[in-house]
C-alpha positions in Angstrom: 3.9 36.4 -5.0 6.3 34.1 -3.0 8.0 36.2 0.2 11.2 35.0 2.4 13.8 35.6 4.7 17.5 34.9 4.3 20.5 35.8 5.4 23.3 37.7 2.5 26.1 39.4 2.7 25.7 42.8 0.6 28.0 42.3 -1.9 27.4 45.4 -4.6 24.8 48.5 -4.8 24.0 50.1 -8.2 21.5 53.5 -8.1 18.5 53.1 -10.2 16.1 56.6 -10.9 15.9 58.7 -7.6 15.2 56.6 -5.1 15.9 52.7 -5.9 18.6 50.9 -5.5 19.6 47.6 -7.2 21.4 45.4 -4.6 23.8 42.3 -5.4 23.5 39.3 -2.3 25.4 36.4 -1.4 22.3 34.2 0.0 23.0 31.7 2.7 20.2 29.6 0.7 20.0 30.8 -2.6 23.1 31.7 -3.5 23.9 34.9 -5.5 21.0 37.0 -6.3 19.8 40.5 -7.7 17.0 42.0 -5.3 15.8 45.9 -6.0 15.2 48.1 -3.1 12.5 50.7 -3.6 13.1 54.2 -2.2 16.0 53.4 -0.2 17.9 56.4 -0.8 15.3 58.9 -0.1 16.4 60.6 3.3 14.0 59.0 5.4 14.6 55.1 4.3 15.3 53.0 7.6 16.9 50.4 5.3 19.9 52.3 3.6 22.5 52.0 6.2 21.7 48.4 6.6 22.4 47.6 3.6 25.8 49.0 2.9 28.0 46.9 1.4 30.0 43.6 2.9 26.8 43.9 5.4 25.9 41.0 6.9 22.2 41.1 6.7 18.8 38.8 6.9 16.2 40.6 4.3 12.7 39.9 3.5 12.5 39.4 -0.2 9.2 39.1 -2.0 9.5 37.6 -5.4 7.1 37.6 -8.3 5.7 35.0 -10.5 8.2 36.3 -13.1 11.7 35.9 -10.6 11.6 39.5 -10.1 13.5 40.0 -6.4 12.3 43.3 -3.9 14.1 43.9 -0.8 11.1 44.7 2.0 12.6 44.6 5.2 16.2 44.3 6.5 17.8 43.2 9.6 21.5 44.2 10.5 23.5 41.4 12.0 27.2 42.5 11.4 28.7 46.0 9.6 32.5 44.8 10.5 32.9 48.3 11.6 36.4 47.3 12.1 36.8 46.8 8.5 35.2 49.9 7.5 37.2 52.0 9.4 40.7 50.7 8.2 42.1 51.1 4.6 43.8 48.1 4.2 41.0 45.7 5.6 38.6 47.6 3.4 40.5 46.9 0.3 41.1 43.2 1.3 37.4 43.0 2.2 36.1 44.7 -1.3 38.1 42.2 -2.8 36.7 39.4 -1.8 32.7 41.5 -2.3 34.4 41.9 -6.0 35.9 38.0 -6.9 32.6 36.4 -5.6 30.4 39.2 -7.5 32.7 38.8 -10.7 32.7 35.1 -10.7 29.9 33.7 -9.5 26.3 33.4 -11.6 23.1 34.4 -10.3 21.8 31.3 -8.2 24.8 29.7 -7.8 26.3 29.5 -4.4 25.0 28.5 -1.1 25.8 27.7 2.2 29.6 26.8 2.0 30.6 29.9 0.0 28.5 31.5 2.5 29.9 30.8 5.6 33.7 31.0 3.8 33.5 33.9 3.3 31.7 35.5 6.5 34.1 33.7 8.3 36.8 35.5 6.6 35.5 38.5 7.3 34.8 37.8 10.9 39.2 37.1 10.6 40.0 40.0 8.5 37.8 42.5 11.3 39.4 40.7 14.3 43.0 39.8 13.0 45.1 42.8 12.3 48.5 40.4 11.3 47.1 37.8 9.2 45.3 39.9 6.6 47.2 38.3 3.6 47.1 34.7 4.7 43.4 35.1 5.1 42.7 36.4 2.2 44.9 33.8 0.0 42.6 31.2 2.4 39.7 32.4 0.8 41.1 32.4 -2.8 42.2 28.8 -2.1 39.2 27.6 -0.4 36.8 29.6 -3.7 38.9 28.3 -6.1 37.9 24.5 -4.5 34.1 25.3 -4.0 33.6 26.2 -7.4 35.5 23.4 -8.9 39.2 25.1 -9.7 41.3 23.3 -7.3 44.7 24.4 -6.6 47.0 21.7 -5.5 47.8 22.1 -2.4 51.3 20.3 -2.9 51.9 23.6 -5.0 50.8 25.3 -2.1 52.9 24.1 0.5 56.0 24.4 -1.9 55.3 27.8 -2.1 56.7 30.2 0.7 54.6 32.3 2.7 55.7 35.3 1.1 54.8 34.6 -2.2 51.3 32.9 -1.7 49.2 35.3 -2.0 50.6 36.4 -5.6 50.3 33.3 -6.7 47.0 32.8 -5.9 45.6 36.2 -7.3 47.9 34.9 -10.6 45.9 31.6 -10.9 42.6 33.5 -9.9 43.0 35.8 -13.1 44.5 33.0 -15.1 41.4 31.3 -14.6 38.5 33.9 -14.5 40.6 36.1 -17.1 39.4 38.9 -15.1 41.5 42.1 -13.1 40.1 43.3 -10.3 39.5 46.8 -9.6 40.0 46.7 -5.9 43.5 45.0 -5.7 44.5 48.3 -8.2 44.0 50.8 -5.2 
C-alpha cells in the first residue's frame, strides 16, 4: 500500500451506503483523481467539513496495489468563505468545480491547472467587480492548458461585454457539454 500527501481542490462529493463518501480532487501532483472517504458522514467525522466542495485541502491518501484511492486524513487550507456565502460567486465558482470535473480525465492535470484555477478562486473571493472577466480568464487560460486554444486575436476583437458568451459558446462547442450550474 503506497500513502501520500497532496494538495486538491474538492471539486465534487457523491454519497456512497451510510457513511462513505466518494470525493472528486483536482491534485496539485496528480491531477484529477477519485479518492473514497470512509465514514465521513457519520456525525462525529472530523473530516466532513473539510472537505466540502471548492475546498482547498492537502489529504493523506493511501492507495492500493490495485489504484484504489482512500482519503485518511485532511487538512483545511482555504474554504473561500467569501464565496460560499454569496450567490453569485458560488455559481461562478461551481462552474469552474463543474467544467474541470466534466472535461478533464482521471490523471490528467497537474500543477498549471492547479494553480489557474486556485488563483481564480482566490480573485473570484476577493474581487466583487470582476467576477465575469475572471471567470472568461479561466475558460481562456483551460481552453490553452488542455490544448483548445482560442486565438486571442478573436479575443481582443471581441468587446468586453460579450466575452464571456463567447467563451462559454466555444467551451460547449468543443466539449459538446451544458453545464448545470450556468442554468441557475
Amino acid at each position: 500500500m503506497k500513502k501520500y500527501n497532496t494538495e486538491a481542490v474538492v471539486l465534487k462529493k457523491i454519497n456512497l451506503k451510510d457513511t462513505d463518501r466518494l470525493y472528486t480532487l483536482l491534485t496539485k501532483e496528480y491531477g484529477k483523481m477519485s479518492a473514497l472517504a470512509r465514514g465521513v458522514r457519520k456525525i462525529t467525522s472530523k473530516r466532513s467539513g473539510s472537505l466540502d466542495t471548492i475546498n482547498h485541502v492537502i489529504v493523506s491518501i493511501s492507495e492500493t496495489a490495485l489504484g484504489h484511492k482512500n482519503i485518511l486524513e485532511v487538512k483545511c487550507l482555504n474554504s473561500f468563505k467569501q464565496i460560499k456565502v454569496s450567490l453569485d460567486k458560488s455559481l461562478k465558482a461551481y462552474y469552474l468545480s463543474e467544467l474541470i470535473n466534466k472535461t478533464m480525465m482521471e490523471g490528467v492535470g497537474g500543477e498549471r491547472i492547479f494553480e489557474l484555477l486556485t488563483k481564480t478562486l482566490t480573485t473570484i473571493e476577493h474581487d466583487e467587480k470582476e467576477l465575469a472577466t475572471a471567470v472568461a480568464n479561466f475558460e481562456v487560460n483551460y481552453l490553452r492548458l488542455l490544448g483548445y486554444g482560442v486565438s486571442y486575436n478573436e479575443l481582443l476583437r471581441t468587446e468586453k461585454k460579450y466575452l464571456a458568451k463567447m467563451v462559454n459558446d466555444r467551451l460547449t462547442a468543443t466539449f459538446d457539454e451544458k453545464f448545470k450550474s450556468l442554468e441557475i
